[in-house]
C-alpha positions as CSV (number, residue, x, y, z in Angstrom):
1,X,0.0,0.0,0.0
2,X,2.8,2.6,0.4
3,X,2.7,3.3,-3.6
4,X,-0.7,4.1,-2.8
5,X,0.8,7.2,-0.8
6,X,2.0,10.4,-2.3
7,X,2.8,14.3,-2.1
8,X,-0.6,15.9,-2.9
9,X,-0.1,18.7,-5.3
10,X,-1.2,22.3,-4.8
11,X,-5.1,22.4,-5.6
12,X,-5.8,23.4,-9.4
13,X,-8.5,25.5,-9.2
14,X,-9.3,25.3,-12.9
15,X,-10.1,22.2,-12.7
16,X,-13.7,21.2,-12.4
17,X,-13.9,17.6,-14.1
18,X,-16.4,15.3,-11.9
19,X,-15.1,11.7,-11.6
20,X,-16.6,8.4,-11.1
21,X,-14.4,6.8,-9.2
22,X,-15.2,3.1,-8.8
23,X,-13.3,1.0,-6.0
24,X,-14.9,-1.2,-3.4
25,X,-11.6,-1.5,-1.8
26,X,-13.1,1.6,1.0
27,X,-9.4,2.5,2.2
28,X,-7.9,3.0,-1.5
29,X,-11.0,4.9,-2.2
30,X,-10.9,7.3,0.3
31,X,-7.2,8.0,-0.2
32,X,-7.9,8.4,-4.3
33,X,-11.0,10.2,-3.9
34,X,-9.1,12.4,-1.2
35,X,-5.8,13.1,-3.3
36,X,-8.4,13.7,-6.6
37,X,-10.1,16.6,-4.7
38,X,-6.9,18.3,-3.4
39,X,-5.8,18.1,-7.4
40,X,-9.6,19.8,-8.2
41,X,-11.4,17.4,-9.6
42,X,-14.8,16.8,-8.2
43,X,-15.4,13.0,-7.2
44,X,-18.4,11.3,-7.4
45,X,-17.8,7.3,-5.6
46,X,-19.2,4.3,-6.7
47,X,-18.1,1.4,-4.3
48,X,-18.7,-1.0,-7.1
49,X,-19.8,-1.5,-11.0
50,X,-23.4,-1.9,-10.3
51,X,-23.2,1.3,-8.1
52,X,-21.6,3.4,-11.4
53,X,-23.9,2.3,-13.5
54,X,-26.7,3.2,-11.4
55,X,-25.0,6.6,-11.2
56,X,-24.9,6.9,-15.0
57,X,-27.8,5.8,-16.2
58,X,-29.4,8.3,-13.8
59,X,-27.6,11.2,-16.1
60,X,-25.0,12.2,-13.5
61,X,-23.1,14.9,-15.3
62,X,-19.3,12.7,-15.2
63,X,-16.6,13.6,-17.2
64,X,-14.3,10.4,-17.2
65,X,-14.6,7.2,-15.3
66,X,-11.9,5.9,-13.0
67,X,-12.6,2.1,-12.4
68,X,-10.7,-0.7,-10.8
69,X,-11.4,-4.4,-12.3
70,X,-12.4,-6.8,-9.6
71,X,-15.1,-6.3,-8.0
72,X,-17.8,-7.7,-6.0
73,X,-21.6,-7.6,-8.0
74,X,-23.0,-8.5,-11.0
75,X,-20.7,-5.6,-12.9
76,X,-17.3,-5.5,-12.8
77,X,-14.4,-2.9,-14.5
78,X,-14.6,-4.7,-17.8
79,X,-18.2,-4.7,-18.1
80,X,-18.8,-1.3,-16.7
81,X,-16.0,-0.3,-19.3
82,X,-18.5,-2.6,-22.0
83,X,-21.9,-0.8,-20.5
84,X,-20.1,2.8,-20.9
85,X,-18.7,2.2,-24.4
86,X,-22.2,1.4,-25.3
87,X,-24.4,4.4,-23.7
88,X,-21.7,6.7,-23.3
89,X,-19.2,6.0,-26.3
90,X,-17.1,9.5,-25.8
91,X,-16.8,9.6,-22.0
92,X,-13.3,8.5,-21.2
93,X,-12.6,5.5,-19.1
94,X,-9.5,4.9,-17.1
95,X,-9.2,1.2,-15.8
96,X,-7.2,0.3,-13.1
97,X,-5.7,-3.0,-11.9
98,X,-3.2,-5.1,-10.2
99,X,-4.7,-8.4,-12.0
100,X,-5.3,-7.4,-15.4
101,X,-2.8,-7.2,-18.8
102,X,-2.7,-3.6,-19.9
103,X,-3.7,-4.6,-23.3
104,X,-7.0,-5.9,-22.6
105,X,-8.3,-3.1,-21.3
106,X,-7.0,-0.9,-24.0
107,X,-8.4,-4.1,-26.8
108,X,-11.8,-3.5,-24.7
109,X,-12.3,0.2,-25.3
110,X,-10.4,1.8,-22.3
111,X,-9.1,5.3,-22.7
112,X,-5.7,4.3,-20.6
113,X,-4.8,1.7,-18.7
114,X,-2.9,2.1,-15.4
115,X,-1.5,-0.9,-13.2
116,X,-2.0,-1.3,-9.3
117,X,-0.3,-0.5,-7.5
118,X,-0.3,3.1,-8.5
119,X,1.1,6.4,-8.2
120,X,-1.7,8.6,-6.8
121,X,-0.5,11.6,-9.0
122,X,0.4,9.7,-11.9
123,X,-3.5,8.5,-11.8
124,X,-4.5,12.9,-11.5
125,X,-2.0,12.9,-14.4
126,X,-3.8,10.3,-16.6
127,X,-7.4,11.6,-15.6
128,X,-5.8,15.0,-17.0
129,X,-4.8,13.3,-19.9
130,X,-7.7,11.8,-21.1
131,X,-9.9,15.1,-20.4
132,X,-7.7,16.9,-22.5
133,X,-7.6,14.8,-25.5
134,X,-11.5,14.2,-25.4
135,X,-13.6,15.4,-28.0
């Protein structure tokens, strides 16, 4: 878990990008959805698939999903990634795992892939990415 710590950045207060961030894992969670506010972003939490689908389909206003893999429910990374690329085609998706090859969830329709354990800036730094190159 110590990759899981970091500096947290000063606050970018241009930023206004709302996340779905989906982990069931509540400790890694919290400590994302923490670090992911100090960088600006507004976090919306969905402690599994089922959850960020629910979230979606109710026409939350989300500007990129940040989903881990494994997951308990009926819905996990892959086919959240699967129900997003279908209702939501241009809404970047950012899959995260420690289980997973990097190309399968690129060959599925993720926007970037990014292994567990992670870099808590390196995943504000990909969420950047992918907002800046949608559209």
């Amino acid at each position: 878990m110590k990759s899981m710590s970091a500096s947290i950045p000063a606050p970018d207060r241009d930023v206004q990008a709302r996340v779905l961030l989906v982990e069931d894992e509540f400790l890694i969670r919290m400590l994302t959805a923490d670090h992911l506010r100090d960088a600006g972003f507004h976090v919306v939490e969905a402690v599994n698939g089922d959850e960020a689908i629910a979230i979606l389909s109710a026409g939350a206003s989300i500007d990129v999903v940040l989903s881990d893999v494994r997951m308990p429910g009926a819905t996990d990374g892959l086919a959240l990634l699967a129900f997003v690329r279908r209702a939501l085609p241009d809404l970047p998706v950012i899959i995260t795992s420690g289980h997973l090859e990097p190309g399968l969830a690129v060959a599925a329709g993720a926007t970037k892939f990014i292994p567990k354990p992670c870099n808590l800036d390196e995943l504000a730094d990909g969420l950047r990415t992918a907002l800046a190159h949608q559209g």
